[in-house]
TIVO-2410 file (N, C-alpha, C; in nm, 3 decimals):
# residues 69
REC num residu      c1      c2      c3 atome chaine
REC   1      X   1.576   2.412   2.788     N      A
REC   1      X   1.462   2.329   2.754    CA      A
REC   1      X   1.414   2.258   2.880     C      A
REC   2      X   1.276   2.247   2.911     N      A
REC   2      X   1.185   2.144   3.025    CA      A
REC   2      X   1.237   2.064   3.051     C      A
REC   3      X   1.234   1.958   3.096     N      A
REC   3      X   1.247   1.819   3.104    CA      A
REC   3      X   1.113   1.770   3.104     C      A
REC   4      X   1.147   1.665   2.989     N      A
REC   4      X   1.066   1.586   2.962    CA      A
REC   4      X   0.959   1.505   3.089     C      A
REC   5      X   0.822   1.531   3.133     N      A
REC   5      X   0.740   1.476   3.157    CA      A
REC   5      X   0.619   1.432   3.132     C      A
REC   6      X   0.545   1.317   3.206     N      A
REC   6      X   0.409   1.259   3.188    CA      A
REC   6      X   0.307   1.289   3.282     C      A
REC   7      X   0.191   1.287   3.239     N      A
REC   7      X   0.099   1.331   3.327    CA      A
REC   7      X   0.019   1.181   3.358     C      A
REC   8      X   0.008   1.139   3.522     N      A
REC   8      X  -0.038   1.001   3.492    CA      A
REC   8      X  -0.136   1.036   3.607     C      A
REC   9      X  -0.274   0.934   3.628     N      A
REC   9      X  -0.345   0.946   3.734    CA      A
REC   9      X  -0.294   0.919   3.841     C      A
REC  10      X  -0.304   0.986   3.922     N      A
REC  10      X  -0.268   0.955   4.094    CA      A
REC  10      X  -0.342   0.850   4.135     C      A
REC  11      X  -0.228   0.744   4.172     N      A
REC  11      X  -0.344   0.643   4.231    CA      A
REC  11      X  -0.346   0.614   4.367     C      A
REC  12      X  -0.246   0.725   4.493     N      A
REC  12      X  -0.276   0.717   4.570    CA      A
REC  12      X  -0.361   0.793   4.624     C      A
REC  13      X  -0.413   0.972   4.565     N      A
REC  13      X  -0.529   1.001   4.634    CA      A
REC  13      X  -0.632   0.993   4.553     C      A
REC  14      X  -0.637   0.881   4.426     N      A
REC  14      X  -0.778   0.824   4.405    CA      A
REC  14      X  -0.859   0.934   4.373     C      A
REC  15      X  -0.869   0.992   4.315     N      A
REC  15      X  -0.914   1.109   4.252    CA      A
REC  15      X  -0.921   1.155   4.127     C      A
REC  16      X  -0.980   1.193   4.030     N      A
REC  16      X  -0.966   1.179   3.932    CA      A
REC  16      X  -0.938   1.365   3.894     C      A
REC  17      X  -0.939   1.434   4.011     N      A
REC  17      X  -0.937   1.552   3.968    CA      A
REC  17      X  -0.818   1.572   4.014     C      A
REC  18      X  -0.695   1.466   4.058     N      A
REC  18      X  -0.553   1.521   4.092    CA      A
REC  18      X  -0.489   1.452   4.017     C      A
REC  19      X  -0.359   1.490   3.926     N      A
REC  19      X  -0.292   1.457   3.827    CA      A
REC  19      X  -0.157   1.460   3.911     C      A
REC  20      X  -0.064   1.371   3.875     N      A
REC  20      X   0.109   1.362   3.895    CA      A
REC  20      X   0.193   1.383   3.794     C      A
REC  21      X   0.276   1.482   3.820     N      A
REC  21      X   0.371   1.553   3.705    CA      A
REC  21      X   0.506   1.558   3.799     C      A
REC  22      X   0.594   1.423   3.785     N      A
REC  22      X   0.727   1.481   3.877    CA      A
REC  22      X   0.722   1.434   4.020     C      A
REC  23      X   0.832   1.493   4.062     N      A
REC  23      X   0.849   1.407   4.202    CA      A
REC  23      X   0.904   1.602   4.320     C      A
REC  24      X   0.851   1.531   4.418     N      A
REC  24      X   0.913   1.652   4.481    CA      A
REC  24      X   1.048   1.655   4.527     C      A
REC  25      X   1.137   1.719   4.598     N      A
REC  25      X   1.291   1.719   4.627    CA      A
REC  25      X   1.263   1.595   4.720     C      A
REC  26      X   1.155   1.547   4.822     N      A
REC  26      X   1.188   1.466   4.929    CA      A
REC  26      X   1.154   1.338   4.833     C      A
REC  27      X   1.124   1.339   4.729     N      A
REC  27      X   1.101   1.211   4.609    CA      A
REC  27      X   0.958   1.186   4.606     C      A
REC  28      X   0.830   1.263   4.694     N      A
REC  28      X   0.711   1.218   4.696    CA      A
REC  28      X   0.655   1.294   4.551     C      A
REC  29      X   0.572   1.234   4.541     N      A
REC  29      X   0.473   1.277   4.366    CA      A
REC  29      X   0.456   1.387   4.424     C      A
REC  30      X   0.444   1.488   4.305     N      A
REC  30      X   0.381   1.593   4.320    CA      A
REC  30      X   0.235   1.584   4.220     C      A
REC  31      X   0.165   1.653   4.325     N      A
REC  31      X   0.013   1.632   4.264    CA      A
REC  31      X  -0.037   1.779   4.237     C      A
REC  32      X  -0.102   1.784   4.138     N      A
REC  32      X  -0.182   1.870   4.074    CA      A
REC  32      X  -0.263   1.884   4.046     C      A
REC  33      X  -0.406   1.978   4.054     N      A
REC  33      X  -0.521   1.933   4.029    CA      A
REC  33      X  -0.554   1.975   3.864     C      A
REC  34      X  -0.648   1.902   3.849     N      A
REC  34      X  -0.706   1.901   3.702    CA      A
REC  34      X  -0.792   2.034   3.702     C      A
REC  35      X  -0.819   2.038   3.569     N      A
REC  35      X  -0.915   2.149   3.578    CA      A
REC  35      X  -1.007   2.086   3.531     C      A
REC  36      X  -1.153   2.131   3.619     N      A
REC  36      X  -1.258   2.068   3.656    CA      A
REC  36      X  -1.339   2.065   3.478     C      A
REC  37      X  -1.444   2.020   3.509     N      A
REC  37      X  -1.505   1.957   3.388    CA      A
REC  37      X  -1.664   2.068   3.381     C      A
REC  38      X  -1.741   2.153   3.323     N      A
REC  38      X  -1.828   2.223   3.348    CA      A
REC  38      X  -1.907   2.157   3.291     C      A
REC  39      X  -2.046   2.194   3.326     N      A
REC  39      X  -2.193   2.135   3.199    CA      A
REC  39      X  -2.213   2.281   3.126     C      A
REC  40      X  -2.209   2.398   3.170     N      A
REC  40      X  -2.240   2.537   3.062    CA      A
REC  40      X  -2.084   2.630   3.015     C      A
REC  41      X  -2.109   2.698   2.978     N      A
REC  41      X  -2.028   2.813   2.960    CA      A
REC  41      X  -2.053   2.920   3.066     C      A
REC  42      X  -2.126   2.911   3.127     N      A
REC  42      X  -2.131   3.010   3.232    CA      A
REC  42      X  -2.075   2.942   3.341     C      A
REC  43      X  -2.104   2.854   3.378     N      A
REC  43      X  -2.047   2.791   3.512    CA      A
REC  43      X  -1.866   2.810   3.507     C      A
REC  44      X  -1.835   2.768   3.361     N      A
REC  44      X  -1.691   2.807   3.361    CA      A
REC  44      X  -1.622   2.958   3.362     C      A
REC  45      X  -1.713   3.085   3.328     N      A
REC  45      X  -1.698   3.185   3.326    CA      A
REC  45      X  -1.667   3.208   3.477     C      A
REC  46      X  -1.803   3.169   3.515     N      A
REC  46      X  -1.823   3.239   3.668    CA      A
REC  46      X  -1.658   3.191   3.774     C      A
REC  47      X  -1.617   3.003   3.735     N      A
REC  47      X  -1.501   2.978   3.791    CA      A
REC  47      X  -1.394   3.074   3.735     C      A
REC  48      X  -1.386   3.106   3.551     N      A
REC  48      X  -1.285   3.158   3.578    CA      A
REC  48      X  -1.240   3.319   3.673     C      A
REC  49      X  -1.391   3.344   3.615     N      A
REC  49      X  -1.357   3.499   3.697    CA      A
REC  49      X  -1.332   3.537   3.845     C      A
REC  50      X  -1.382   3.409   3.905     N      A
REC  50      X  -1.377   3.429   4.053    CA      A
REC  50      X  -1.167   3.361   4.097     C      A
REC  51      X  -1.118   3.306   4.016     N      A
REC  51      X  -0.999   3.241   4.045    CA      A
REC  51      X  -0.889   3.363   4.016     C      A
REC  52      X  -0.952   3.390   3.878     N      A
REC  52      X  -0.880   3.530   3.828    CA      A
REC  52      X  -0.927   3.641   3.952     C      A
REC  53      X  -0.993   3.686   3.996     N      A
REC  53      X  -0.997   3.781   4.113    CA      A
REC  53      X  -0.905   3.752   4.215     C      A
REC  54      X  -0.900   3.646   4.257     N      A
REC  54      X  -0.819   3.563   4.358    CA      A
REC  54      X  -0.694   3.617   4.366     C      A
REC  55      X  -0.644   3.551   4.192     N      A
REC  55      X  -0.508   3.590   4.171    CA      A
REC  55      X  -0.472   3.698   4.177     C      A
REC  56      X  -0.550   3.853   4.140     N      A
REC  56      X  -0.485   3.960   4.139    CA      A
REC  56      X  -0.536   3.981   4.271     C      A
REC  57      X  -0.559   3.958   4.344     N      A
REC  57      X  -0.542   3.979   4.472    CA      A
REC  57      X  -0.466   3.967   4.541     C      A
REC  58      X  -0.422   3.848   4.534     N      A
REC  58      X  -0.277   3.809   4.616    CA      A
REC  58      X  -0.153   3.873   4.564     C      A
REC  59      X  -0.125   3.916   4.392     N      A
REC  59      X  -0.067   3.986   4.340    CA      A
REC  59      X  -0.040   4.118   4.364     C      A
REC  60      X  -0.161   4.211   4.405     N      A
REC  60      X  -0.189   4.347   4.477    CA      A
REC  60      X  -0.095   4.359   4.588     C      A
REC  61      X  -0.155   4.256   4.715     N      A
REC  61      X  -0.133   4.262   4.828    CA      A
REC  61      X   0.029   4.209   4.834     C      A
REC  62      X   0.056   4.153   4.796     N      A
REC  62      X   0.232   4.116   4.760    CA      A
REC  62      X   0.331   4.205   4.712     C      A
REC  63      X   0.285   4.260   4.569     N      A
REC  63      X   0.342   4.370   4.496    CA      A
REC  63      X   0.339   4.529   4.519     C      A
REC  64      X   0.217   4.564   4.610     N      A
REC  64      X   0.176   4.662   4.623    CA      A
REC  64      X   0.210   4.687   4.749     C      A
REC  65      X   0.320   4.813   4.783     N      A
REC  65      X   0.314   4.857   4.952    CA      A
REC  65      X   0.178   4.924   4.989     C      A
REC  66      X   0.129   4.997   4.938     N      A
REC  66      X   0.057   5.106   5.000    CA      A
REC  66      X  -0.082   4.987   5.013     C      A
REC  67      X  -0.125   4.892   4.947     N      A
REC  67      X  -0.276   4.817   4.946    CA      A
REC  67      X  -0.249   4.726   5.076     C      A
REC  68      X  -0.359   4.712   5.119     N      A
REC  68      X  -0.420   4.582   5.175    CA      A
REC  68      X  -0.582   4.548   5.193     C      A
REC  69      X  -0.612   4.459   5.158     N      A
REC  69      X  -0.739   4.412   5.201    CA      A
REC  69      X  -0.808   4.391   5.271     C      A
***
């Protein structure tokens, strides 16, 4: 099972799009970013599809001997 955590605003980089979940091994917060806020359904499409490309990219090029980009 997880261990139990909270998600609280970061109030040292003042941001409202970085979240703290946990501490790192050297004891500093670990920060995380939020996921952003859209005005359409397309604007969020277009982010997700371009992040999702991203990812199998780096996935390819990692997993895959014969590829590179």
């Amino acid at each position: 099972m997880a261990p139990a955590a909270t998600l609280v605003a970061d109030e040292i980089a003042g941001s409202a799009n970085s979240l703290s979940f946990g501490r790192t091994k050297d004891g500093k917060k670990l920060r995380i970013r939020a996921y952003p806020k859209f005005e359409s359904l397309e604007e969020e499409r277009l982010y997700r599809k371009q992040h999702l490309a991203a990812a199998f990219r780096v996935l390819v090029v990692h997993f895959h001997p014969n590829v590179s980009l």
